[in-house]
C-alpha positions, -999 to +999 in steps of 0.1 A: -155+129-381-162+164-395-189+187-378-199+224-385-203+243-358-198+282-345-161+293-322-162+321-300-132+336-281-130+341-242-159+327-242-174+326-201-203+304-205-223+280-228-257+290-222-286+271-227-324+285-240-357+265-235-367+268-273-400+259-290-405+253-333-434+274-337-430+272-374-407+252-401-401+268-438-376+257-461-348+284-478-326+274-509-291+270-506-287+305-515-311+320-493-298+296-465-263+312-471-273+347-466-284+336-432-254+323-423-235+356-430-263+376-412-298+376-396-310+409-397-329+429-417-333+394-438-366+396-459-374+354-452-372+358-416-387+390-416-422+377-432-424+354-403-416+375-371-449+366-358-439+332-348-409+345-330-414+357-287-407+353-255-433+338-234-426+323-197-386+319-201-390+299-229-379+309-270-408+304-299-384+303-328-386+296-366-364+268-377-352+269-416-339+243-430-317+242-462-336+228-495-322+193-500-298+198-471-295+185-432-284+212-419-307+244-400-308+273-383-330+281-351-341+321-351-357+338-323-362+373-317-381+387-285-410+404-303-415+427-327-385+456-332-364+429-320-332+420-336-325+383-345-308+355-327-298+323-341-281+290-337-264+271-365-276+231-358-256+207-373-278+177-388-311+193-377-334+173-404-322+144-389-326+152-357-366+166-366-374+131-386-366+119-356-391+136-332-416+131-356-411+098-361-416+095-324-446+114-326-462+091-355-452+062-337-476+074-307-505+078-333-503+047-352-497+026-315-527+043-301-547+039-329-541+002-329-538-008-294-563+020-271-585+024-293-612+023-269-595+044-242-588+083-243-597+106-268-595+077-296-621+060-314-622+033-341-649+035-362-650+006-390-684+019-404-666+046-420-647+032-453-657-002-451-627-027-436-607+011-421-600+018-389-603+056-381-581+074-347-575+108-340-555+128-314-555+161-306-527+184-306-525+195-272-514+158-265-486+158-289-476+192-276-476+178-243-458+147-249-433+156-276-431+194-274-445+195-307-466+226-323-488+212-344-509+233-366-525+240-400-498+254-422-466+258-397-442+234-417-445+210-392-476+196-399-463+188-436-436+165-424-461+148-397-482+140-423-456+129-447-442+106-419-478+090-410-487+089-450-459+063-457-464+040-431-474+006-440-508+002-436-519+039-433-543+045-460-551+086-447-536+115-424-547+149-424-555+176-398-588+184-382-603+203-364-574+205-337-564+168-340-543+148-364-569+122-378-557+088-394-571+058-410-557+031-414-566-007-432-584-028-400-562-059-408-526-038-403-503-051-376-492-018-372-461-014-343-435+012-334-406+021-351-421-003-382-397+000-409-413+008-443-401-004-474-381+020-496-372+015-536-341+036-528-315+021-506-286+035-492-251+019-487-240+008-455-215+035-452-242+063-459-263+046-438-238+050-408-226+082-415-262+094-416-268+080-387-236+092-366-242+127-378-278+121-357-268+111-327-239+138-328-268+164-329-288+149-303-257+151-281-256+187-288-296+192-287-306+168-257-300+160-217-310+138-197-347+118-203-355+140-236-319+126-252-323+088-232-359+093-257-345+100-291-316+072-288-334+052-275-370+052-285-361+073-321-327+058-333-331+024-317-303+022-292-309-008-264-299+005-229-271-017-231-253-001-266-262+039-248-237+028-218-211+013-240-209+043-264-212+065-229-238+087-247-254+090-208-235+084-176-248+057-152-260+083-126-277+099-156-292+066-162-301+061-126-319+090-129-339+086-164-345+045-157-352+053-122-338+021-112-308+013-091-273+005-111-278-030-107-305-032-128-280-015-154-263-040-161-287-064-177-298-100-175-317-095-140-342-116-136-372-107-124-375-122-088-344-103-080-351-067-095-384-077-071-362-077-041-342-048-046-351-011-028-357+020-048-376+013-074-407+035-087-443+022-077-451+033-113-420+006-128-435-024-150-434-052-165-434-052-205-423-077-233-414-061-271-444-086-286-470-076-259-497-045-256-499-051-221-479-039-187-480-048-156-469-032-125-440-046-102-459-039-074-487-060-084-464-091-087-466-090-048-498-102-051-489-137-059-489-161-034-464-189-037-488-214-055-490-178-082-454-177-085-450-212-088-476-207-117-452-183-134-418-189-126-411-189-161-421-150-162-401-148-127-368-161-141-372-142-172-343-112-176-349-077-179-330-073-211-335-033-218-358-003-200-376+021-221-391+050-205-424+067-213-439+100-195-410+092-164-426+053-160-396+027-167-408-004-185-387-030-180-385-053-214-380-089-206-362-117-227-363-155-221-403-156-216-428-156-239-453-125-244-485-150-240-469-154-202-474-116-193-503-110-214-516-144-189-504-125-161-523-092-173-554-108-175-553-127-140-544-096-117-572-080-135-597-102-128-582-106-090-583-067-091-623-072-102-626-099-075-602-082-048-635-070-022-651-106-027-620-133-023-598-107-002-558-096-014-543-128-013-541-144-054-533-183-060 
């Protein structure tokens, strides 16, 4: 495997800096040399200093990319009269398309399944037979880390990313939101592959996708890296510990769940019995919208989980984790059983004061 990367001698410590992409600009291959031999006094970066500070222990840097290439460099400076400091990141488009791919899937899955709840809407007296969704930036900054704004680069590759999804007729920026439309009979999910006249060989296809995850070693800890391999590149729980991309104590920690749960192919009655799980842990299945909390399962009497001992003996195959809340993806049950599930505990939940906290 090769890998491009910066050697220093007697070197004491590797430190780490909270950084933040306040703005994205492209340089040729030329111009991307010149800042490899030396940051200062550098005209490109020097016409966008303004993006580059300090602000509560954490780096607002520019991030140029190299035209055509997949490699960048991450420059920050303190302010003004400051010099230049920067860091050479191997496989950095990659690594980007990946985030934002993570950010569009957000989008497109709120658009399509909360459209009621939240700051979304769907409006299908706009173009006739379009759906219409919008989010502001402040939730993708607060979700993703991502600075999204009119003309910073970013926003560019977003839209690019949302433009050629199937199904997505519009995406554009508003007035502090990303807005998108999209066809009202779509079937839109996550990490929906779209189709592509241009296809890559399978050994392109893996050595693109090593070089990745090699920089999201080097990028990423703990949750934010359990994120992008699992929710960007499309690693199971299962294929992260094999490869040993995260400890199981660091997967303790991102899954919140105890190691037994690790290991796969629990099913559910016995993750039910086990101590130390979150209150906030679910229930999810890869071809349902809906989640339901373990906790709520203890509702059930034994005529309820008689009712669904299918869902009961069903595995917890992989976790994915969203905002620190494990959701625990089951295999061996169908979806229709949890989305049945879903809508009896809410309609116990409505009836809880009248017919008391016991559930048949």
């Amino acid at each position: 495997m090769k890998i491009k990367t910066n050697f220093s001698y007697a070197l004491n410590y590797f430190g780490e800096a909270d950084c933040r992409i306040e703005r994205l600009i492209e340089a040729s291959p030329e111009d991307f040399k010149e800042l490899q031999i030396s940051l200062q006094d550098n005209p490109l970066l020097l016409k966008h200093k303004d993006c580059m500070y300090e602000q509560d222990g954490v780096c607002h840097c520019l991030l140029v990319l190299e035209q055509e290439g997949y490699d960048g460099i991450l420059v920050e400076a303190k302010g003004p009269g400051y010099p230049f400091y920067g860091a050479y990141i191997t496989g950095m488009r990659d690594v980007l398309n990946g985030e934002l791919s993570r950010a569009a899937d957000f989008i497109v899955r709120q658009c399509m399944e909360n459209s009621q709840e939240g700051s979304w809407q769907i409006q299908f007296n706009d173009p006739p037979g379009r759906a219409h969704g919008y989010v502001p930036f402040n939730e993708l900054s607060e979700r993703f880390g991502l600075t999204t704004r009119p003309g910073n680069g970013l926003d560019a590759m977003l839209l690019n990313i949302l433009r050629r999804r199937p199904g997505i007729t519009d995406a554009d920026l508003g007035d502090g939101i990303v807005e998108t439309t999209i066809a009202a009979d779509s079937h839109i999910y996550p990490n929906t592959q779209r189709n592509t006249s241009v296809e890559f060989s399978l050994d392109r296809v893996t050595a693109l996708f090593k070089n990745a995850v090699s920089s999201a070693l080097g990028l990423y800890r703990g949750e934010d890296l359990y994120a992008m391999l699992h929710g960007s590149f499309g690693l199971t729980l299962q294929e992260i510990r094999d490869h040993r991309y995260l400890s199981d104590l660091e997967l303790e920690n991102t899954c919140q769940v105890p190691r037994q749960v690790l290991e796969g192919a629990m099913p559910v009655r016995d993750v039910l019995a086990l101590d130390g799980l979150p209150e906030v842990a679910s229930l999810a299945h890869k071809n349902s919208v809906f989640l339901v909390p373990l906790e709520d399962l203890k509702l059930l009497t034994d005529a309820g989980k008689e009712d669904f001992a299918a869902l009961l003996d069903a595995r917890v195959a992989d976790i994915r984790v969203d905002e620190e809340t494990p959701e625990l993806l089951l295999e061996g049950v169908e979806a229709a059983e949890l989305d049945r599930l879903h809508d009896k505990l809410e309609a116990h939940k409505q009836a809880e004061q009248a017919m008391g906290p016991a559930m048949g």
